[in-house]
C-alpha positions in Angstrom: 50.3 17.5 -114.5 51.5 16.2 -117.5 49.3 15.9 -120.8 49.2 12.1 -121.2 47.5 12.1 -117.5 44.8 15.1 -118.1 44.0 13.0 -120.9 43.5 9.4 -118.8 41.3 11.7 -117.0 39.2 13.2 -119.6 38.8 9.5 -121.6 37.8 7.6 -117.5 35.5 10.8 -117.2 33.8 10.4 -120.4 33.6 6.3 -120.5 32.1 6.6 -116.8 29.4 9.5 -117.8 28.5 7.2 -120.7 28.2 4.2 -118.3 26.0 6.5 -116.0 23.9 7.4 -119.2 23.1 3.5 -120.1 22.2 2.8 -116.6 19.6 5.5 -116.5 18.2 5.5 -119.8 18.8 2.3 -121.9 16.6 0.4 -119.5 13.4 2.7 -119.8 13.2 1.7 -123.8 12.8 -1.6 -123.5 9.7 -1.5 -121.4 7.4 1.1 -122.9 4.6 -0.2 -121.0 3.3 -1.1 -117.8 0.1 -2.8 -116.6 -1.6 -3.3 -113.4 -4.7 -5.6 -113.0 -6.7 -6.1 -109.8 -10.3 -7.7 -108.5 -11.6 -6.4 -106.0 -14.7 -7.7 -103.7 -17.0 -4.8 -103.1 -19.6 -5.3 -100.2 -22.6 -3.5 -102.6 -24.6 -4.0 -105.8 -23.0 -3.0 -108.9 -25.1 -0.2 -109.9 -23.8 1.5 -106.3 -20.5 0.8 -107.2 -20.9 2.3 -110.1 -22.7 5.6 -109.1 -19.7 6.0 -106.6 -16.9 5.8 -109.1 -18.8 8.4 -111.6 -20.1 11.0 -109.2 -17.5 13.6 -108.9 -18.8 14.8 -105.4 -16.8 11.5 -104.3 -13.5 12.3 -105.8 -12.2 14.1 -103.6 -12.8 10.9 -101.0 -10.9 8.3 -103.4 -8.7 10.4 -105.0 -5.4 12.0 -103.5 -4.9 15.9 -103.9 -8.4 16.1 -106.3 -9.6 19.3 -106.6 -12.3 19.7 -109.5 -13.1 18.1 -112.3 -14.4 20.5 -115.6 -15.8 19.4 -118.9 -13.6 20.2 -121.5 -15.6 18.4 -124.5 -19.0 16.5 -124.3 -20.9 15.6 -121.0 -19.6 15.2 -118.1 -20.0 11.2 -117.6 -20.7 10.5 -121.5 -18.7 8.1 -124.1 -16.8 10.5 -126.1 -16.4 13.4 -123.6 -12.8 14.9 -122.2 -12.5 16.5 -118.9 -10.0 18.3 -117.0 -9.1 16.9 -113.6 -6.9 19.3 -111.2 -5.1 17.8 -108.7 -2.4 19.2 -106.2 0.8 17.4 -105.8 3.5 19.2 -103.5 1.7 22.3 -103.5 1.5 22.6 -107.1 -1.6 21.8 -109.7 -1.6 19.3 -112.3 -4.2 18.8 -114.3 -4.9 14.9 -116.3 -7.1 14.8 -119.2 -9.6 12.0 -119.3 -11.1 10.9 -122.0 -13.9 8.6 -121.5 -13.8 5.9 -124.2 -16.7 3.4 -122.7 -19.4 4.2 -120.4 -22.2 1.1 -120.6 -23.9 1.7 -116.8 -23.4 -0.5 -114.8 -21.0 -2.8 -116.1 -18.0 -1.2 -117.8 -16.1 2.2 -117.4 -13.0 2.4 -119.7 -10.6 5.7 -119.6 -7.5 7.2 -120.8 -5.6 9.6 -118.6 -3.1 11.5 -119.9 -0.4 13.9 -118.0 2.5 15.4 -119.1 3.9 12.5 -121.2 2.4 9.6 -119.5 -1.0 7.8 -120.5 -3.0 6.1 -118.2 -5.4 3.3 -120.0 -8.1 1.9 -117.5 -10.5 -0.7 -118.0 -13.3 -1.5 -115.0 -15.6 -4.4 -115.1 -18.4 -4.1 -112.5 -19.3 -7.8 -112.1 -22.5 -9.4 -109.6 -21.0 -11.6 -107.3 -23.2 -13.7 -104.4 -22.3 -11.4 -101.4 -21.8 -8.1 -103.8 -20.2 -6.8 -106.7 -16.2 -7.7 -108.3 -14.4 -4.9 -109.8 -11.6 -6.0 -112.1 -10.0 -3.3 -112.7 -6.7 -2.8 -115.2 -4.8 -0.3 -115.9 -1.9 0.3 -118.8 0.8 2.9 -118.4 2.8 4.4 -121.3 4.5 7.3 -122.0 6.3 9.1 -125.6 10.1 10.2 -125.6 13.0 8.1 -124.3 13.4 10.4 -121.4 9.7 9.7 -119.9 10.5 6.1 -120.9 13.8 6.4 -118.7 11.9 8.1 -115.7 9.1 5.6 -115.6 11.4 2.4 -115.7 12.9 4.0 -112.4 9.9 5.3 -110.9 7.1 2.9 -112.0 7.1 1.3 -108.5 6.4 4.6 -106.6 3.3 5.4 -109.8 2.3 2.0 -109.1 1.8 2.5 -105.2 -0.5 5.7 -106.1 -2.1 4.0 -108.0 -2.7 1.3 -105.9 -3.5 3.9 -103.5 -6.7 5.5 -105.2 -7.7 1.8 -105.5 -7.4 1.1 -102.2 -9.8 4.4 -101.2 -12.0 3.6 -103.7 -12.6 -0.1 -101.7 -13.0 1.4 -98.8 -15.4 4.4 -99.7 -17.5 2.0 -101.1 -17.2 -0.9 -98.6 -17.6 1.8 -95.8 -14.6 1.2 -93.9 
């Protein structure tokens, strides 16, 4: 092989692993953030609602792989505190840290989650509606680093699904379906 031809090679190798790189990571930084807003019609009064979402015996009914929940700082259900959650994904635990930012019963809940380098901003408005309550419910995901940036650009659609997924429990937990 001659060395005009080994070096064709090397510069279509490099120009097409630098083509690979953009597509996988240049996307990611231009959307740092992600949101998520739903209503949903809940078939009970507000301050049921309510109870449900905060009582940690339910957890385990709404939310997928939930194993405990621990104060780490403050009360459990207070403004101001942190707690550990442990869940199991694939076998393995992975703890999120919330931090409960608003808690004004029976009307708003508003947390950050954090894992790994992703955050997780939710806002819930509990709201009295004729034949029950509305929960709005929204939801802001960002994450640090160009490489987390990268991986939720290309996986945001399967986070968004889970998500929707612990909503979806939630609905039916409370509406008793």
């Amino acid at each position: 092989m001659s060395a005009s031809l080994s070096m064709k090679i090397i510069r279509y190798t490099l120009s097409a692993l630098f083509l690979l790189f953009l597509l996988l990571v240049l996307p990611g930084q231009f959307s740092r953030e992600y949101a998520i807003h739903r209503e949903i019609i809940l078939h009970q009064p507000p301050e049921k609602v309510f109870n449900i979402i905060m009582n940690p015996f339910s957890f385990h009914q709404w939310i997928p792989g939930y194993k405990s929940i621990q104060p780490v700082a403050g009360k459990l259900t207070a403004p101001g505190s942190i707690n550990r959650i442990i869940l199991e994904r694939n076998g393995k635990e992975m703890d999120v840290l919330q931090h409960i930012e608003i808690m004004d019963r029976p009307e708003t809940l508003a947390a950050t989650y954090e894992l790994k380098n992703m955050q997780i901003f939710t806002h819930i408005e509990v709201i009295p509606v004729s034949d029950g309550t509305r929960m709005d419910v929204i939801m802001h995901l960002s994450v640090q680093g160009w490489p987390a940036k990268a991986v939720l650009f290309w996986t945001r659609k399967k986070t968004e699904k889970e998500l929707l997924l612990v909503l979806e429990n939630l609905q039916h937990l409370i509406n008793g379906n």
